[in-house]
ZABARO-391603 format. One line per 3 residues: number of its first residue (from 1); their letters; for each residue x, y, z of N, C-alpha, C, CB. Coordinates in nm, 2 decimals. Glycine has a CB too. Example, Ala and Ser with C-alpha at 12.3 -4.5 7.8 and 13.67 -1.06 7.14 Angstrom:
2
1 = as = 1.32:-0.57:0.78:1.23:-0.45:0.78:1.32:-0.33:0.78:1.13:-0.45:0.90 ~ 1.28:-0.22:0.71:1.37:-0.11:0.71:1.29:0.00:0.79:1.41:-0.06:0.57
end
This chain:
24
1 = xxx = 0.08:-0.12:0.00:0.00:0.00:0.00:0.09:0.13:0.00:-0.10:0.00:0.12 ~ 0.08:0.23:-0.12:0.14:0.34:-0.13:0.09:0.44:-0.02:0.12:0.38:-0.27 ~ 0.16:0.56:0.01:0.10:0.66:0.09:0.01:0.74:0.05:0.17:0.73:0.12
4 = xxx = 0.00:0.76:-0.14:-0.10:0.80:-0.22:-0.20:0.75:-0.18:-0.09:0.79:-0.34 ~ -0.21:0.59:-0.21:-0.37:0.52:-0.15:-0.42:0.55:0.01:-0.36:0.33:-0.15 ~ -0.31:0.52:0.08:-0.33:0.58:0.21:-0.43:0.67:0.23:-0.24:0.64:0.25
7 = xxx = -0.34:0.78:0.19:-0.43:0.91:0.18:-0.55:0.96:0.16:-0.42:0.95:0.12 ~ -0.54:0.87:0.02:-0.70:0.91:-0.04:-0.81:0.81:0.07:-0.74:0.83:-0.25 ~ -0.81:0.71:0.09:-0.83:0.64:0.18:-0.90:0.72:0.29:-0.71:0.59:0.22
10 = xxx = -0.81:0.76:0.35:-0.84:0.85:0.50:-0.95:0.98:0.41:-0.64:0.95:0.60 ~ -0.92:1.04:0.29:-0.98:1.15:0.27:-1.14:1.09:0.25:-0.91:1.24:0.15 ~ -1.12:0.96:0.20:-1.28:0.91:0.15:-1.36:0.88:0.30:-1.27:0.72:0.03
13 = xxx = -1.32:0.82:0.40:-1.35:0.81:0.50:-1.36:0.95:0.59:-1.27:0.71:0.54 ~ -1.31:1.04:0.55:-1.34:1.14:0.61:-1.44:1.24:0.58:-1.25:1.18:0.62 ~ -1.43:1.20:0.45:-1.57:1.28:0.35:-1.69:1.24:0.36:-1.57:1.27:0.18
16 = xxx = -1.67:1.10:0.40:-1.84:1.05:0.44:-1.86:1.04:0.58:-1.90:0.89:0.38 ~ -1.76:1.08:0.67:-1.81:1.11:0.78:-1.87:1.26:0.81:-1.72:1.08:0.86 ~ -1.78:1.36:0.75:-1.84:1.51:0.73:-1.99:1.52:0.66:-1.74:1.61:0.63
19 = xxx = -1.98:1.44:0.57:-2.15:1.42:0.54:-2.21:1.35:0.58:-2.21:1.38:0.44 ~ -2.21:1.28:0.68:-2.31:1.16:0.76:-2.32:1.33:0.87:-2.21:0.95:0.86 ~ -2.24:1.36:0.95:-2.26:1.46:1.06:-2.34:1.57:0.99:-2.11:1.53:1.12
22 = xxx = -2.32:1.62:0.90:-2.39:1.70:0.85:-2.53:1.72:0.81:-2.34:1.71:0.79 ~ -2.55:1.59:0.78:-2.67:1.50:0.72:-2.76:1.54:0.87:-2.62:1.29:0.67 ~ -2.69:1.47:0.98:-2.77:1.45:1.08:-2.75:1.60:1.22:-2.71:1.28:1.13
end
């Protein structure tokens, strides 16, 4: 696993947690 995937990774998981909180 590259640090690039990593990354995006954490950003995807972080993007649908700001929209789940937001959502609710």
């Amino acid at each position: 696993m590259t640090f690039d995937s990593v990354k995006q990774e954490r950003s995807k998981t972080l993007y649908k947690c700001l929209k789940t909180s937001s959502k609710g």
